[in-house]
N, C-alpha and C positions, 0 to 999 in steps of 0.2 A: 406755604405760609409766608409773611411779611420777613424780610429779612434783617430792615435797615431799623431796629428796634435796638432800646438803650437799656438795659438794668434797671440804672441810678433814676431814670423819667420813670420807668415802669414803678418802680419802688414808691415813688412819690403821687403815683395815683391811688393808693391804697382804700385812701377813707372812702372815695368814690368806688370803689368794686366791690368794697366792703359791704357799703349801703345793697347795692345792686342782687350780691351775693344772697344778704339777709332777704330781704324783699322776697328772692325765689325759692330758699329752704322754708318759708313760713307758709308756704301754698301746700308744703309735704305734711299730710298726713299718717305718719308713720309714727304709732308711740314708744314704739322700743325696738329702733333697730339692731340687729346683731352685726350684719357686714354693710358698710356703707363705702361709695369709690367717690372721688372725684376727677372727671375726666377735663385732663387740659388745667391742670392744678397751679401752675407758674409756680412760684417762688411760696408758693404757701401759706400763704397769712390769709386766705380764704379758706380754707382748707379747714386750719387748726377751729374757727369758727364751729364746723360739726362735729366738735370735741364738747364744747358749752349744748350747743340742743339735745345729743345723744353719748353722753359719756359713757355707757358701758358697752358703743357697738366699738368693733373693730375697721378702721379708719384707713384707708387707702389715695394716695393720691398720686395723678400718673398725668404723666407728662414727655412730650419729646425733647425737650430743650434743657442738655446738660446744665448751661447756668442758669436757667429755672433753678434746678431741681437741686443745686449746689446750695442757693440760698434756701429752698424749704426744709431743708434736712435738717435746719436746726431748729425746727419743732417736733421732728420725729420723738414718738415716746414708743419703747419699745414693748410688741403685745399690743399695743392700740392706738397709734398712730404714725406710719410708713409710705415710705416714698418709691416710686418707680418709673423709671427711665423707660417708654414704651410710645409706639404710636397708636395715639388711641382712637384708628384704623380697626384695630387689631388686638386691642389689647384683650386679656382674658383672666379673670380672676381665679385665686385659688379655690375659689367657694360662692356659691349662687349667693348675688347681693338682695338685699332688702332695699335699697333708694342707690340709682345712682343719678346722680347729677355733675352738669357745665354749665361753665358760665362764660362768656366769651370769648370760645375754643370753637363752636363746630362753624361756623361763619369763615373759616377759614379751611374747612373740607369740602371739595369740593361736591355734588351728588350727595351729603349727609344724611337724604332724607332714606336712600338708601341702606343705611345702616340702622334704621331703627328699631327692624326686624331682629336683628344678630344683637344690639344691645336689648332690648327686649327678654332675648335668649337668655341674656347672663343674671339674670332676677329668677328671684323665688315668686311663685304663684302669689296675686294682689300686691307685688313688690312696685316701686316707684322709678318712674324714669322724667326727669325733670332739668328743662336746660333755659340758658338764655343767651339770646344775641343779640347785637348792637343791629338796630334798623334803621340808620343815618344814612344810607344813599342818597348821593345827592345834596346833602347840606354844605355850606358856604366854604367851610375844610377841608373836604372833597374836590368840590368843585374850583376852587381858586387855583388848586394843584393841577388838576387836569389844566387849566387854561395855561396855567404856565409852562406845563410840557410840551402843549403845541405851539406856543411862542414861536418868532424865528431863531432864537437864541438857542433852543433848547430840542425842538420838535426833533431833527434828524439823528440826536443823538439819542434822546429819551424814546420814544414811540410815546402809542398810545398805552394807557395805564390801567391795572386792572385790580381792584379793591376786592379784597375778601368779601364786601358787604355785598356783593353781586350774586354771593353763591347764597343767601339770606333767602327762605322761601317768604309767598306770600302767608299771610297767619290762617290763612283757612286750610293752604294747601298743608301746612303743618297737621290742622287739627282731622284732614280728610283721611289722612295716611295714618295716625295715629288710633282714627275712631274704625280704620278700614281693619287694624289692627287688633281689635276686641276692647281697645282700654276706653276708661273715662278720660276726659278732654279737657282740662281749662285752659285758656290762651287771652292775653291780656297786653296791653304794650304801655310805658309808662314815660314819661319824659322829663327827663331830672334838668335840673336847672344846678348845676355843678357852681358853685366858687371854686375858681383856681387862684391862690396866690402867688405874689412875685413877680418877676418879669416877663414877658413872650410866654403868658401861663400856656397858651394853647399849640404852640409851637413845640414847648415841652412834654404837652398832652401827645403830640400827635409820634415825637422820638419815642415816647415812653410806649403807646399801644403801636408802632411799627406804620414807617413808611413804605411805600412798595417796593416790592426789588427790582424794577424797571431803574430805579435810582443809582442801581449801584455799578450799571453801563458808564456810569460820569467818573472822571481822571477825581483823587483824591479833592484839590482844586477845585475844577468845577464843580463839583458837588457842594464846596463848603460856599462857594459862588453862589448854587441855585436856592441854597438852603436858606442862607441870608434874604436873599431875594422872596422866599416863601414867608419866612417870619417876617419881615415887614407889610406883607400882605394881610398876615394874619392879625400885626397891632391894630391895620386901620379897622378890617372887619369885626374882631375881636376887643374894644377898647377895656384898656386900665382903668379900674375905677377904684375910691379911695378904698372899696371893702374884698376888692380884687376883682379878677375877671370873669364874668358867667359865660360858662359856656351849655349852650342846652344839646342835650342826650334823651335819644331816643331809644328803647329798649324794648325788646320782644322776649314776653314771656312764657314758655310753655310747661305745662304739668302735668304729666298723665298715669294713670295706676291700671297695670297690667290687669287683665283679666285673674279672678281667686280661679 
């Protein structure tokens, strides 16, 4: 996973994951669940969301990232909404779930399609399994950064660079593995057109969801060197405007209900 990621940016994309979050729990048809997980929970304000849809299931949300899971803990309610430090590789509940869902977590496992066998496993019969990732390969944030690494300035120090979104399948191969699976299928991809306010909104986008850890080969200096160097790339492509910065987001949806 991304290493060069900040809290305080993370913090600040909220309303945007929020949106993204909702959008994917409204495809789940599940009217009364009792165990629900979310896998790849961050800091929690996504999370506590499946406390308003299903208030009387029991609420789980797991996470690798100490200071994630530092900040969601202060929504923990005890009895129906808890936190856990866990790779969710691996992780395993106390009790077969009804809906488990992520939300721009498994884009950063490598092979995850891999796993949907074994999460699968961890559902009660017609239970839910429903995730989404970011499908931006390639757009002008990406790519400005790669060109800057192979600069001569940059190139023998950085290498080449390698995005989570790479490990992002195509949406059919999702839905072939899925329907190879037994479950029903919908897969959908949406493309949000974000306001960011403030300064270098997207510059602070890109701290807050994690830059790559090829970055953190550069002396304290050059780093805060290339960075500089990055955000003013991103004003010119990215312009301020008086109502802030649009930044457009593409998102891949998937939803699928286990075989009864």
């Amino acid at each position: 996973m991304a290493d060069l990621w900040e809290l305080e940016c993370y913090l600040a994309t909220g309303e945007q994951r929020r949106q993204t979050f909702a959008d994917l729990v409204s495809r789940i048809r599940a009217p009364a669940p009792e165990a629900v997980a979310d896998l790849g929970c961050g800091p929690g304000d996504c999370t506590v969301y499946l406390r308003e849809c299903w208030p009387f299931a029991r609420i789980t949300g797991v996470d690798q990232s100490p200071q994630m899971l530092a900040a969601a803990r202060r929504y923990a309610v005890p009895g129906k909404l808890g936190f856990q430090l866990a790779d969710v590789r691996s992780w395993r509940p106390a009790e077969p779930l009804d809906v488990l869902v992520s939300s721009a977590a498994l884009q950063c496992v490598v092979r995850h399609t891999e796993l949907f066998e074994r999460y699968l496993g961890l559902l009660k019969p017609a239970g839910w399994f429903a995730f989404q990732v970011p499908a931006d390969s390639g757009v002008p944030r990406q790519s400005l950064l790669s060109k800057l690494c192979a600069a001569p300035r940059w190139h023998e120090r950085i290498g080449p660079l390698v995005y989570p979104t790479k490990w992002v399948a195509d949406p059919e191969e999702y839905r072939r593995v899925l329907l190879g699976l037994g479950c029903r299928v919908t897969v959908w991809e949406t493309v949000y057109r974000h306001v960011l306010p403030g300064a270098d909104a997207v510059f602070r986008w890109m701290r807050g969801t994690g830059l790559p850890r090829e970055l953190a080969r550069l002396p304290a200096d050059e780093r805060r060197e290339f960075l500089t160097e990055y955000a003013g790339l991103l004003r010119q492509t990215y312009p301020r405007q008086e109502f802030g910065t649009v930044l457009p987001y593409r998102s891949l949806f998937v939803v699928a209900q286990k075989p009864g």
